[in-house]
Backbone bond lengths (Angstrom), bond angles and torsions (degrees), N, CA, C in turn:
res aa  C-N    CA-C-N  psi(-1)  N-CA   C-N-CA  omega(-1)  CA-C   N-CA-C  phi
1 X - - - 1.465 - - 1.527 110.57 -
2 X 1.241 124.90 -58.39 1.401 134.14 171.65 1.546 116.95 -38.92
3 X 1.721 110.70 -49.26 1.379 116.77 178.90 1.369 113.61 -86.51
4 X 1.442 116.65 0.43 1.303 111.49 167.36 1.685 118.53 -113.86
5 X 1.569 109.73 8.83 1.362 139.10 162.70 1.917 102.94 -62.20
6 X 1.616 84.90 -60.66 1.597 101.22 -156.53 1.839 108.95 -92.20
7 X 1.142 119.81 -2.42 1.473 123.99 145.43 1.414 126.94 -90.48
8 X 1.383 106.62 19.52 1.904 114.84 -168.45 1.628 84.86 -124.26
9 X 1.528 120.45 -39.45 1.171 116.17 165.75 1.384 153.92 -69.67
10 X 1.796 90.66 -16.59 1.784 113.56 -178.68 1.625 101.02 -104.75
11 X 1.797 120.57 -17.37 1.384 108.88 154.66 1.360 133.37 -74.76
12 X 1.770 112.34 -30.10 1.546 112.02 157.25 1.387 100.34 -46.14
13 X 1.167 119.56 -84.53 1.534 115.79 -135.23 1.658 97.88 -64.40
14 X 1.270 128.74 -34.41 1.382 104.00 -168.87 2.057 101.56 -68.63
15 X 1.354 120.38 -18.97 1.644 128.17 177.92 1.658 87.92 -61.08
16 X 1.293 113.83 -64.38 1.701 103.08 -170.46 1.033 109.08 -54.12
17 X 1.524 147.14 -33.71 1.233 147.92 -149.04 1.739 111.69 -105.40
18 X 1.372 111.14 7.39 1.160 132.75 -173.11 2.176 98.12 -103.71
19 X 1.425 74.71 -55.36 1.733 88.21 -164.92 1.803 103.10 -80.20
20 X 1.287 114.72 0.06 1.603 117.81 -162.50 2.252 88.47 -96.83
21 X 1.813 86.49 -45.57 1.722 96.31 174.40 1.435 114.17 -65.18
22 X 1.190 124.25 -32.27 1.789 121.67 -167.21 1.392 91.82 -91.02
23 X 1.378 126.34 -10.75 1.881 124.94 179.71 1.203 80.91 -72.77
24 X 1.206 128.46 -53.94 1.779 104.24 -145.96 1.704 111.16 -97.03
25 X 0.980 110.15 -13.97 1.510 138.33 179.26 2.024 87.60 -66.68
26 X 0.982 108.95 -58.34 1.586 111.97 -161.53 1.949 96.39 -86.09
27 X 0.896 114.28 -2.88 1.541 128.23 160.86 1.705 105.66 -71.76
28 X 1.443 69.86 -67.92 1.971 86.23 -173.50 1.834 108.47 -33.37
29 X 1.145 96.20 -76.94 1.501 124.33 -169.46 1.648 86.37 -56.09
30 X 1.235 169.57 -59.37 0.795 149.26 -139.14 1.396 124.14 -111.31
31 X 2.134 109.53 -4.03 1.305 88.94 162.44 1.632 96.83 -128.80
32 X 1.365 113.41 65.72 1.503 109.40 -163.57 1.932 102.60 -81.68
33 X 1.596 107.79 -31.56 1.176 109.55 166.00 1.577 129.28 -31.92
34 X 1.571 91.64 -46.98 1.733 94.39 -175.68 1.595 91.50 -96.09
35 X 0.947 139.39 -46.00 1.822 118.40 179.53 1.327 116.66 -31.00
36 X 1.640 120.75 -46.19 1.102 121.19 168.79 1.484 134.90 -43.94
37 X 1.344 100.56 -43.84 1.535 138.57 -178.16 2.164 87.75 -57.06
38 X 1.420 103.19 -58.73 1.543 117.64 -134.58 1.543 94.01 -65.06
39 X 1.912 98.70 -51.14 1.110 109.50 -132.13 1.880 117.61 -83.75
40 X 1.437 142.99 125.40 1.354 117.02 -160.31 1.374 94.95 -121.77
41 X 1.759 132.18 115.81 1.249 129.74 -135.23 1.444 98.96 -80.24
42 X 1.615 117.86 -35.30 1.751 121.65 -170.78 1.515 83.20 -35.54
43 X 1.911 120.10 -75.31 1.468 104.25 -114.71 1.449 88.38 -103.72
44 X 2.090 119.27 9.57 1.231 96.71 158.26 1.832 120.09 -78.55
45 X 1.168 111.21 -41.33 1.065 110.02 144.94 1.988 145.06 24.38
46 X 1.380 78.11 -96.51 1.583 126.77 158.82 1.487 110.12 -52.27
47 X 1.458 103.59 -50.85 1.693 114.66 174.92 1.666 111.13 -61.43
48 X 1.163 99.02 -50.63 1.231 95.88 174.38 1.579 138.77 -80.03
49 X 1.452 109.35 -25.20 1.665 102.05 160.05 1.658 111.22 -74.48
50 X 1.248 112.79 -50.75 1.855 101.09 171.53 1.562 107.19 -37.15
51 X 1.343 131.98 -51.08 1.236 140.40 -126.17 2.395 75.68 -78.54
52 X 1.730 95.72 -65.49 1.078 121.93 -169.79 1.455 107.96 -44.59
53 X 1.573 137.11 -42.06 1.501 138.37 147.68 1.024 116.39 -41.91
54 X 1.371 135.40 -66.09 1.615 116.74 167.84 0.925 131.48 -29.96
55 X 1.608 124.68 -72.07 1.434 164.32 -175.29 1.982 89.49 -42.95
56 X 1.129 115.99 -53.60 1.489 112.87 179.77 1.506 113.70 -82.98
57 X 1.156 136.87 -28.99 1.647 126.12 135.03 1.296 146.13 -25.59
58 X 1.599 106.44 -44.34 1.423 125.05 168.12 1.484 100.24 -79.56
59 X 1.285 139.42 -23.90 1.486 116.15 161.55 1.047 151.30 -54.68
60 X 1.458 98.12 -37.73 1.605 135.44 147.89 1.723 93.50 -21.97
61 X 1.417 120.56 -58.52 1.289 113.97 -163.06 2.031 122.63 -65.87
62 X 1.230 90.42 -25.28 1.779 98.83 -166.50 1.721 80.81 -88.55
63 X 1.047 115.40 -55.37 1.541 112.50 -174.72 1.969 114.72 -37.43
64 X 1.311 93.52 -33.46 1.588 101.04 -175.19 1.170 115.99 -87.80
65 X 1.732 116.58 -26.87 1.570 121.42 167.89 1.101 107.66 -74.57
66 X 1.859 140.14 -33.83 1.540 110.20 -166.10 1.933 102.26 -89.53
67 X 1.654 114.51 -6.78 1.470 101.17 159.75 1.931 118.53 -57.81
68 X 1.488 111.43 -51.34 0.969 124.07 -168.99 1.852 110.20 -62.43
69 X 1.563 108.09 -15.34 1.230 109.57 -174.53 1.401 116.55 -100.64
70 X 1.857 109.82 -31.61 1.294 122.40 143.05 1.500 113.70 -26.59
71 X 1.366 103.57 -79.50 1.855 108.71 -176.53 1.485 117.12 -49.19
72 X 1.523 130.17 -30.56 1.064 128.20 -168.65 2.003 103.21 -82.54
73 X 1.183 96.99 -56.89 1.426 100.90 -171.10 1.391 122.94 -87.04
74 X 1.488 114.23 -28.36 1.612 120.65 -174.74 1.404 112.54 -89.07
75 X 1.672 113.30 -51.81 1.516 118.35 -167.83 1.729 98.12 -172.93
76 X 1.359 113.60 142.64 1.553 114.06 167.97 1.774 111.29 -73.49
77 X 1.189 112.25 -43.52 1.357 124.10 172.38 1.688 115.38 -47.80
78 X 1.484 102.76 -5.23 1.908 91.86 175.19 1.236 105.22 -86.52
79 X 1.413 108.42 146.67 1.928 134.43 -170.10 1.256 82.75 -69.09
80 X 1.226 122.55 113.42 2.031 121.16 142.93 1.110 102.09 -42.48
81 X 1.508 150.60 -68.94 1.042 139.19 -163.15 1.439 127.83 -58.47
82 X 1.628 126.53 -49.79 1.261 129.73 150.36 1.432 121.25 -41.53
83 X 1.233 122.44 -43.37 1.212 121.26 -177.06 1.949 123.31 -81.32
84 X 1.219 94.30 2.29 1.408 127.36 -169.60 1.657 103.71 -95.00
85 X 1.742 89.61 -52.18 1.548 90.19 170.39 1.322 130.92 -82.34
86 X 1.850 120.29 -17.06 1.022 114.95 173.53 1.415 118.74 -47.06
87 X 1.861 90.65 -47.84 1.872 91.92 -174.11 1.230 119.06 -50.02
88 X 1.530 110.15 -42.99 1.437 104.45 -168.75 1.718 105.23 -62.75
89 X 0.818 95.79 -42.51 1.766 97.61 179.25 1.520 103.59 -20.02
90 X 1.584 97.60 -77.50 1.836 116.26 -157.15 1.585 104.81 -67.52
91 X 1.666 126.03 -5.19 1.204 104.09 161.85 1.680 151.29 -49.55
92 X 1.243 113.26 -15.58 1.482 120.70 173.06 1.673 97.95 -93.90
93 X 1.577 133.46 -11.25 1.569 110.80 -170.98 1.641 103.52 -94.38
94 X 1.478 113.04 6.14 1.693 102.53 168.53 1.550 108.67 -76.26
95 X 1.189 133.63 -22.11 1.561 147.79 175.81 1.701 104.20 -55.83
96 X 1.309 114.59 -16.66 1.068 123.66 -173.64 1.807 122.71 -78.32
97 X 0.830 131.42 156.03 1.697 114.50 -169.97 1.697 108.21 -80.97
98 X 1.555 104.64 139.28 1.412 104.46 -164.56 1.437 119.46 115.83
99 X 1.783 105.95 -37.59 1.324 107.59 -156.63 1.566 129.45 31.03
100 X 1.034 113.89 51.57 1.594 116.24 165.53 1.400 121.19 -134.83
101 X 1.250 102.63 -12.43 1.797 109.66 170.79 1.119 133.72 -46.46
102 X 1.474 103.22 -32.52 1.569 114.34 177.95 1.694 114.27 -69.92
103 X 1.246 127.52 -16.98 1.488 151.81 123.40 1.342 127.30 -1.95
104 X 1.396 83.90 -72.84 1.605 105.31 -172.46 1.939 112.22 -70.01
105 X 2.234 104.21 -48.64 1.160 92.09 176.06 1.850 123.55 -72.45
106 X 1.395 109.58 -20.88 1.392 99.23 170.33 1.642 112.53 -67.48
107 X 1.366 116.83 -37.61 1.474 108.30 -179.48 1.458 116.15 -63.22
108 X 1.698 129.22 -23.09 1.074 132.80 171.54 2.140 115.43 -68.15
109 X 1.255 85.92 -55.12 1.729 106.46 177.38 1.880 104.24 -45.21
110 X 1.884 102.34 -44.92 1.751 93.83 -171.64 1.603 90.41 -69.28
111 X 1.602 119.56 -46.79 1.609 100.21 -162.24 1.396 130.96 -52.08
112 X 1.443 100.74 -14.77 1.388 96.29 169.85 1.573 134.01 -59.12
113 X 1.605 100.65 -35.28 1.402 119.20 176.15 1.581 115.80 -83.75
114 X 1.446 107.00 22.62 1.247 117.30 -176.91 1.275 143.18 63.22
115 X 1.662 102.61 24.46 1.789 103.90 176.80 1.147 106.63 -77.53
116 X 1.296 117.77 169.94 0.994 145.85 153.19 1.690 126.82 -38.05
117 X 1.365 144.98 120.88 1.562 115.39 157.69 1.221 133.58 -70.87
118 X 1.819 113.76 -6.17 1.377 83.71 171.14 2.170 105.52 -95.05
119 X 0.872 110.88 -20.36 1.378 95.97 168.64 1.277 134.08 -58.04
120 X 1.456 113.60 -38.82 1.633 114.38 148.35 1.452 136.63 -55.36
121 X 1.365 120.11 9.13 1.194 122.40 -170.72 1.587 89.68 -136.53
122 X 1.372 135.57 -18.55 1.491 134.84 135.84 1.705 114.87 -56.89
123 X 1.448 113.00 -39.75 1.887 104.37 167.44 1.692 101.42 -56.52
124 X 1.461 113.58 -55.52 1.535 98.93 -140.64 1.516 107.29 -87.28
125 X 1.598 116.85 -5.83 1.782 139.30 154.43 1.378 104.34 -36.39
126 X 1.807 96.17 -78.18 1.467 118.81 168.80 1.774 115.62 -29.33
127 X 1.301 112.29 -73.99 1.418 117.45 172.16 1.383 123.72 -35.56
128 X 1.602 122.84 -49.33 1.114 147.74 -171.11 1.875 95.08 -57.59
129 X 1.339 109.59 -64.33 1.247 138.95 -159.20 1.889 107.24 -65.26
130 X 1.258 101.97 -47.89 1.725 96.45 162.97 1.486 147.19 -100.65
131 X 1.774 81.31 -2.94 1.411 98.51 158.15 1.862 124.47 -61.85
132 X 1.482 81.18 -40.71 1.464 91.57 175.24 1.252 122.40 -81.64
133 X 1.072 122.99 -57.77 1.648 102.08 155.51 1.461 138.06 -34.25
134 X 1.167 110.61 -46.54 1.662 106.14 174.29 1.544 106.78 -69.67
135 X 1.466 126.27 -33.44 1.341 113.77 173.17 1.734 115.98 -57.48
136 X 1.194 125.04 -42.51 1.345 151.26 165.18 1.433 106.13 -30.67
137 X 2.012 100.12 -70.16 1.515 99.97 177.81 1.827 127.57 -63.36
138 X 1.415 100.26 -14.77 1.587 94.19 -163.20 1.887 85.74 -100.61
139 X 1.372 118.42 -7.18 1.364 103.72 173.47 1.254 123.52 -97.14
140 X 1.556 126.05 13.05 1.195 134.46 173.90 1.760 112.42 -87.73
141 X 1.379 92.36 -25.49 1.569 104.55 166.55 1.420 114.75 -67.75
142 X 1.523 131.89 2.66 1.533 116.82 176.94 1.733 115.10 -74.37
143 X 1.256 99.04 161.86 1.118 108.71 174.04 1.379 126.82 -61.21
144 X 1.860 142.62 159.62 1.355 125.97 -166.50 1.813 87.99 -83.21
145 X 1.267 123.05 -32.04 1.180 101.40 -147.53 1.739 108.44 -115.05
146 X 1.773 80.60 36.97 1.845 85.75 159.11 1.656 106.81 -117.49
147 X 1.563 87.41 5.83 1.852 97.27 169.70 1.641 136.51 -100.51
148 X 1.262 146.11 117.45 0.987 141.49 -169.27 1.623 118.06 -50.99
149 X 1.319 104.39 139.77 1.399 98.23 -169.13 1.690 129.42 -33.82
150 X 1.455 89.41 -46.90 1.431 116.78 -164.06 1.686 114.91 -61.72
151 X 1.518 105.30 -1.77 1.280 114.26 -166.06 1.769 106.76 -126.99
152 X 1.220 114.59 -26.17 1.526 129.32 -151.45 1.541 98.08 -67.56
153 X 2.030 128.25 -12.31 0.923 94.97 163.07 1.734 120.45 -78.32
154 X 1.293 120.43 20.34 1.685 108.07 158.70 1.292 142.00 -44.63
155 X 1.795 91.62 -27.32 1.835 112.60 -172.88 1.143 98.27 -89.55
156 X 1.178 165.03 8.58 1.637 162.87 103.83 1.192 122.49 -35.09
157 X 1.502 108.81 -33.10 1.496 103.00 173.13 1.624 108.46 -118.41
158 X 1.181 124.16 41.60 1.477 119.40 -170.81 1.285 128.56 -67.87
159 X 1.961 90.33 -53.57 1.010 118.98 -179.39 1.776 132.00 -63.35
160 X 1.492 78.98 -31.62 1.767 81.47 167.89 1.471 127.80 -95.05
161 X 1.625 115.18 -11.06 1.522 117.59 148.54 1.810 118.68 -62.48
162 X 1.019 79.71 -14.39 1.873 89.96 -175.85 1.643 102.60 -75.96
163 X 1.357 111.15 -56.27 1.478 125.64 174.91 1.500 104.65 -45.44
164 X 1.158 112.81 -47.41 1.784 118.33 -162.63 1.843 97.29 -78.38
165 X 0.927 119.36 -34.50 1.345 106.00 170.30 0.897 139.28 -98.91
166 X 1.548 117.53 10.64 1.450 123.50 153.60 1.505 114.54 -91.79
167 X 1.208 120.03 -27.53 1.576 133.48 146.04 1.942 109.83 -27.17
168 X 1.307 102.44 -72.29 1.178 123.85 168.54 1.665 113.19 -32.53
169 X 1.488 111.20 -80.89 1.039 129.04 174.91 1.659 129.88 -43.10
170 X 1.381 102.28 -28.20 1.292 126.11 172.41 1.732 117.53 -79.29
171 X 1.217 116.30 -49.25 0.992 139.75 156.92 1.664 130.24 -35.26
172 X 1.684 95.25 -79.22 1.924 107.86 143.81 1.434 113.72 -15.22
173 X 1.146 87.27 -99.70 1.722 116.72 172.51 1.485 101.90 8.44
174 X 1.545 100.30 -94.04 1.234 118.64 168.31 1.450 128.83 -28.87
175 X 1.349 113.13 -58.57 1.282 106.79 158.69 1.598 151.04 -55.25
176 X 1.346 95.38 -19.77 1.367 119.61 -176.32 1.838 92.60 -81.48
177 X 1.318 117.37 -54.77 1.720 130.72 -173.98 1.450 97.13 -60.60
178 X 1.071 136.48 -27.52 1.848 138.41 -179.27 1.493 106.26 -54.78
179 X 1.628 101.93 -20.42 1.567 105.46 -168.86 1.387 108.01 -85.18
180 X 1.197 120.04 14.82 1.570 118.70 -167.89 1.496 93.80 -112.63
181 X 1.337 95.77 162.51 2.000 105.73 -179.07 1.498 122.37 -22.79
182 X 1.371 130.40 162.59 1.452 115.08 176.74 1.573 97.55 -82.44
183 X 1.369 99.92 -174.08 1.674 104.14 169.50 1.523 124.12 106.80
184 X 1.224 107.21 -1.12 1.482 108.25 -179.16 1.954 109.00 -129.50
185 X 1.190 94.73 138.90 1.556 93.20 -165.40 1.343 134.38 -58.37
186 X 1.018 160.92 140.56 1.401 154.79 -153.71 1.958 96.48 -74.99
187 X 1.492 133.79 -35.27 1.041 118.58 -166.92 1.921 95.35 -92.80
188 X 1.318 110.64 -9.73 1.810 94.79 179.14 1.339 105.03 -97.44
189 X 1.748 105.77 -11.42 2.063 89.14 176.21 1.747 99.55 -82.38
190 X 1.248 111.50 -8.02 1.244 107.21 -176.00 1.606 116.28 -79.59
191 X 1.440 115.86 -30.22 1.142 134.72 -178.22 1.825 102.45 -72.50
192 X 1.324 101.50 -50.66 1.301 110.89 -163.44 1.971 95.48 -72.35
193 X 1.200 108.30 -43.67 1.680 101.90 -179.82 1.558 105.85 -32.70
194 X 1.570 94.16 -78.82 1.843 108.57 165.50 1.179 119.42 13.59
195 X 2.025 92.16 -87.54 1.695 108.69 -175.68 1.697 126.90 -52.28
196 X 2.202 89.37 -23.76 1.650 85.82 -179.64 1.457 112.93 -75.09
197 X 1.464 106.83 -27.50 1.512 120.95 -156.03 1.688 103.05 -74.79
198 X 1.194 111.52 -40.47 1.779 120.34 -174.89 2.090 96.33 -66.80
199 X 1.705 98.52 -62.55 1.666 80.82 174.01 1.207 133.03 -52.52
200 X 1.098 132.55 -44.84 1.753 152.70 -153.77 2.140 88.44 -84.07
201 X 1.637 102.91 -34.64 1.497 105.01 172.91 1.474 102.83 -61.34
202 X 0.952 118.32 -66.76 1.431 139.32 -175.80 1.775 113.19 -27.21
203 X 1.711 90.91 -57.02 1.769 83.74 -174.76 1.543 99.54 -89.08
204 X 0.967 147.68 31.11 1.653 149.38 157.67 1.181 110.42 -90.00
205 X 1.710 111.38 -33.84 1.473 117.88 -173.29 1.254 105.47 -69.30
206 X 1.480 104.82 -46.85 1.591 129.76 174.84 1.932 109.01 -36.10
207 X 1.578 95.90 -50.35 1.619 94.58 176.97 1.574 130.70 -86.46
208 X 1.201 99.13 -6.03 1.684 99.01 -179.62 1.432 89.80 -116.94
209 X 1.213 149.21 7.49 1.498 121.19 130.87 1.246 120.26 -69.64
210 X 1.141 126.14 -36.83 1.752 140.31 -171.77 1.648 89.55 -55.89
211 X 1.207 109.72 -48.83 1.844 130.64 -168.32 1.617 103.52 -50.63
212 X 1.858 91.61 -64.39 1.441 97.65 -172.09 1.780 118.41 -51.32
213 X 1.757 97.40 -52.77 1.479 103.00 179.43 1.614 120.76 -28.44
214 X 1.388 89.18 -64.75 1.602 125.55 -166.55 1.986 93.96 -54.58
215 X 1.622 107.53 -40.03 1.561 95.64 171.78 1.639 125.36 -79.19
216 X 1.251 114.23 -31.11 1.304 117.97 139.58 1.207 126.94 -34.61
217 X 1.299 139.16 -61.72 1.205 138.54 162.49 1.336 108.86 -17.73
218 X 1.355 111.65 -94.91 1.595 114.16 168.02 1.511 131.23 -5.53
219 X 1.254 119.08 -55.10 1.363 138.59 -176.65 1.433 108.87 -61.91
220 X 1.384 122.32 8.84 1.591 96.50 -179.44 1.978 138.07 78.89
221 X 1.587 76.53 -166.88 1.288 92.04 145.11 1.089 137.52 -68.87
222 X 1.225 122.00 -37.96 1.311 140.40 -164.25 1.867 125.64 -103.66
223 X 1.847 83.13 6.91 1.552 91.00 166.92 1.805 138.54 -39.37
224 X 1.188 86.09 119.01 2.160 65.86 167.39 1.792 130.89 -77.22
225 X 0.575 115.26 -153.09 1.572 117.36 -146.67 1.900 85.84 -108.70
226 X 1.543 116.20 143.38 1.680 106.47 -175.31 1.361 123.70 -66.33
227 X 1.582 101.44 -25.99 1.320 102.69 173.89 1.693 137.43 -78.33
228 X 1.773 97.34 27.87 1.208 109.23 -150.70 1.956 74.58 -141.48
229 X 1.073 115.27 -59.72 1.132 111.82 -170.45 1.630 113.50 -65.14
230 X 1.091 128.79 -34.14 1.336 155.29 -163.28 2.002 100.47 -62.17
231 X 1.121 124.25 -43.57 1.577 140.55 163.83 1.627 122.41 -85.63
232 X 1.261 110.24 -8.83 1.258 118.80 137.69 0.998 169.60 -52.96
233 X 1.586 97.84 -66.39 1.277 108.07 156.87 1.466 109.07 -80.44
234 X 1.321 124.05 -16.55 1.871 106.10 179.04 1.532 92.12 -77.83
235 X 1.460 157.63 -33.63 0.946 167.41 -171.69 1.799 91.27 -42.12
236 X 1.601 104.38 -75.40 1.307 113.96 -162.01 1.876 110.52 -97.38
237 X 1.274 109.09 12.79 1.689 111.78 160.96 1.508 89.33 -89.10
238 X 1.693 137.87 -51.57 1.089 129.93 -174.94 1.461 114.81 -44.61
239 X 1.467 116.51 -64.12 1.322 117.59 171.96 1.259 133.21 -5.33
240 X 1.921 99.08 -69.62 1.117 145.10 -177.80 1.813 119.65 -49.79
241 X 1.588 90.84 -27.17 1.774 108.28 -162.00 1.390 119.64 -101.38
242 X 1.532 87.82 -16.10 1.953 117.17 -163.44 1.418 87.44 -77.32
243 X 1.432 110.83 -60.40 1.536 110.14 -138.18 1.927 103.15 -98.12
244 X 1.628 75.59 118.04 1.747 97.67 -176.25 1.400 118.42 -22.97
245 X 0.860 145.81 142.07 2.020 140.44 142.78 1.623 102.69 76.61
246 X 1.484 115.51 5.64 1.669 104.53 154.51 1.833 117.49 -92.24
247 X 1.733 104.04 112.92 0.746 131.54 170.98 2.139 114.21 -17.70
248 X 0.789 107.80 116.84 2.174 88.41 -167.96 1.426 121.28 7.15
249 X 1.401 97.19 64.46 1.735 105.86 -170.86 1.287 128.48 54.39
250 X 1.564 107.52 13.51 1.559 102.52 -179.36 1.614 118.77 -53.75
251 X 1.241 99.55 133.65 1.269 119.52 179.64 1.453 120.72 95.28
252 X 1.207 69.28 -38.44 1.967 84.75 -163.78 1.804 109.31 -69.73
253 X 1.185 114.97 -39.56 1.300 130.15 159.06 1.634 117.69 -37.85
254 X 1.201 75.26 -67.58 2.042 98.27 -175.98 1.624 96.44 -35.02
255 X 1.389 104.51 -69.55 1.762 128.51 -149.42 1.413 94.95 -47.51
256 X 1.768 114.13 -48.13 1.787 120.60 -160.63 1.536 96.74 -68.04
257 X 1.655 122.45 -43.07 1.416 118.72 -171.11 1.441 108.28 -62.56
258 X 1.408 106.18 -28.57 1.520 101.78 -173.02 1.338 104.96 -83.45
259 X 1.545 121.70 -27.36 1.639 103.26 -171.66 1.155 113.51 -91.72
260 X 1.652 131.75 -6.49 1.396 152.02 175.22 1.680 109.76 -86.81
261 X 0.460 106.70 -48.52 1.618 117.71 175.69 1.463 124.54 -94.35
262 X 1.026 123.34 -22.62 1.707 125.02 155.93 1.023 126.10 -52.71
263 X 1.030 120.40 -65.79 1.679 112.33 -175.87 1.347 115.76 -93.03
264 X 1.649 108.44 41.55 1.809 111.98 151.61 1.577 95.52 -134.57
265 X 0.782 122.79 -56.51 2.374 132.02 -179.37 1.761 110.13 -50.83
266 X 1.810 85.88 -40.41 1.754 92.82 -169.88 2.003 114.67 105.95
267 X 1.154 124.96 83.78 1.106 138.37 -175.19 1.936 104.37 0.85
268 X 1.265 106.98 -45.88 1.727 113.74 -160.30 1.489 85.71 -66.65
269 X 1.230 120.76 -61.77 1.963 120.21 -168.52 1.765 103.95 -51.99
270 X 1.281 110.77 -46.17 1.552 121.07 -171.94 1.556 111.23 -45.18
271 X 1.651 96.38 -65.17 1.449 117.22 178.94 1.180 123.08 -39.04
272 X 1.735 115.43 -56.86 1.253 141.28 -162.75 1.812 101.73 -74.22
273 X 1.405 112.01 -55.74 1.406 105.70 178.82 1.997 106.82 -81.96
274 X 0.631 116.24 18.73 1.718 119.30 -177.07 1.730 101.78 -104.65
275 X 1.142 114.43 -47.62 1.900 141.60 154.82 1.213 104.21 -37.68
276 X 1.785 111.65 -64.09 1.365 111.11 -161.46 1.322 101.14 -82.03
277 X 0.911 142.09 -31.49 1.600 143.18 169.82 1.249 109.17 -67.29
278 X 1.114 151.98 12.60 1.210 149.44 -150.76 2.057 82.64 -139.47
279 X 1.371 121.25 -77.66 1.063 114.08 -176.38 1.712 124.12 -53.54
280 X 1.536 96.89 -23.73 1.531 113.85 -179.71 1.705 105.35 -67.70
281 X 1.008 115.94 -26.91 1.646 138.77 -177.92 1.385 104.14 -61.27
282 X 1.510 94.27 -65.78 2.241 101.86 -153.71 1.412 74.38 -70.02
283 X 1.612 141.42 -78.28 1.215 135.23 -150.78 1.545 120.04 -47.01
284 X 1.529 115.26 -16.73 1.337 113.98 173.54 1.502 118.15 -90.37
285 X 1.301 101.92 -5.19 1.548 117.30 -154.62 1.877 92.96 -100.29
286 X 1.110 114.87 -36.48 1.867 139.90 167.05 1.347 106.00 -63.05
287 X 1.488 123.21 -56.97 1.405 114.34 -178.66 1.774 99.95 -56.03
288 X 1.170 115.42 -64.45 1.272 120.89 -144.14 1.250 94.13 -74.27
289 X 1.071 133.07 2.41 1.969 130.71 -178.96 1.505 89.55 -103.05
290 X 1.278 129.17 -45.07 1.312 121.93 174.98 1.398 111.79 -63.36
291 X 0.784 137.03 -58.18 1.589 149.03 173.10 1.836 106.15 -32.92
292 X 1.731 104.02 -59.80 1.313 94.57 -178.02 1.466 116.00 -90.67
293 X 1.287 117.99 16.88 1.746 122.63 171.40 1.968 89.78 -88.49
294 X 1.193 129.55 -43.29 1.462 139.69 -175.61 1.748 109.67 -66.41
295 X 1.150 132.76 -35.14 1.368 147.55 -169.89 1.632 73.23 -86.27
296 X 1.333 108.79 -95.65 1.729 120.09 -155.19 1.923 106.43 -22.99
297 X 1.322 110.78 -43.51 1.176 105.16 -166.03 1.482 107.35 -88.01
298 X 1.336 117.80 -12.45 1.198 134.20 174.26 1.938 118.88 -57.97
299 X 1.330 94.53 -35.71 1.433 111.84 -153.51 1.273 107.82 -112.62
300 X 1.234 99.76 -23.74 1.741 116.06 149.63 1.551 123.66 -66.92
């Protein structure tokens, strides 16, 4: 039942992730006239290596939460730094079909240093689990009127789905840390969850501002304001993360920027910086896998 749960779920999402790519593909192709018109290559360009420096800064951040999550749940004895670099390593194998590979090579990279598998699969639970929440929390901050009618009563109730999943998250947490040796008190693993949960919060925050900037970048002239962009893009990285067997949200990303941002910027600006953020992405995602294949062997 379970494996026929979770193959009903990795054929949706790769069907959405088909129809999310031919949305924007049939975008593409249909307003290429005015892209031409739009587009001025210097300062897209320009847009895009700035965009691509950010974008590899904010990695820095997830890289530093799955050390810190290593240490919390697997073993205190794991190197932050090695484990810092594993991540960076496995950043280009989520591009891969399935999107879960990048999984597999960090879970291979910790076994070397001798964890455990089931504690690594409590890190990358863990990971899974506050990633999504902080995307959650910084997307309750969007604006009403980058939302379709039919939905906008969400912003009335935001705040208290927000509550319930840090409840949640807190909770998890804890449960997942129960799996470690006996001996430590129920009110200091509780304390200690906390301290992991606020840091490990911390460097996520760290990456979807780096994210937002870096999507700003893109935008030009005609950028919006961060506190506008900032619930956005966690809006449509969430999207991107949810849905099973899309490749690092391919497509799926694209489609939300375009249907969120079109009909206020104007589809041609949407498209064009949704594109450019998209290439600004894999290329930051390449440096920093190169970077931590260069450290790792370095430090070895």
């Amino acid at each position: 039942m379970q494996t026929a749960l979770k193959r009903s779920a990795g054929f949706l999402g790769i069907g959405l992730t088909f129809v999310c790519i031919g949305f924007v593909f049939w975008r593409l192709t249909a307003l290429i006239p005015q892209l031409r018109q739009h587009i001025e290559w210097r300062y897209l360009l320009a847009g895009i290596a700035s965009a691509t420096a950010i974008y590899s800064i904010g990695c820095i951040g997830l890289a530093l939460a799955w050390g810190i999550l290593l240490r919390a749940l697997g073993s205190r004895m794991v190197n932050l730094k090695a484990a810092a670099y594993g991540h960076l390593r496995a950043q280009t194998a989520k591009y891969l079909p399935g999107n879960f590979l990048h999984f597999a090579v960090r879970h291979a990279s910790a076994r070397k240093d001798g964890l455990a598998h089931d504690k690594l699969a409590y890190s990358a639970i863990a990971e899974s689990m506050v990633l999504v929440i902080v995307a959650s929390v910084l997307s309750s901050g969007i604006s009403s009127k980058f939302l379709p009618t039919s939905i906008r009563w969400f912003i009335e109730w935001r705040w208290l789905l927000v509550a319930a999943l840090v409840l949640v998250a807190v909770l998890g947490f804890n449960r997942l840390r129960a799996h470690r040796p006996e001996g430590v008190s129920l009110h200091h693993s509780t304390i200690s969850s906390l301290v992991t949960l606020v840091a490990v919060g911390a460097c996520y925050l760290w990456f979807f501002l780096a994210a937002s900037l870096a999507f700003q970048t893109t935008q030009g002239a005609i950028a919006l304001p961060i506190v506008e962009v900032v619930p956005i893009v966690a809006i449509c990285w969430l999207g991107g993360f949810l849905v099973v067997g899309a490749p690092g949200g391919l497509g799926v990303r694209e489609a939300l920027f375009l249907g969120i941002l079109g009909p206020l910027i104007g589809e041609v600006p949407a498209l064009v910086s949704a594109l450019t953020f998209r290439v600004a992405t894999t290329l930051g995602d390449v440096v920093m896998s190169l970077i931590g294949m260069w450290l790792g062997k370095r430090s070895a």
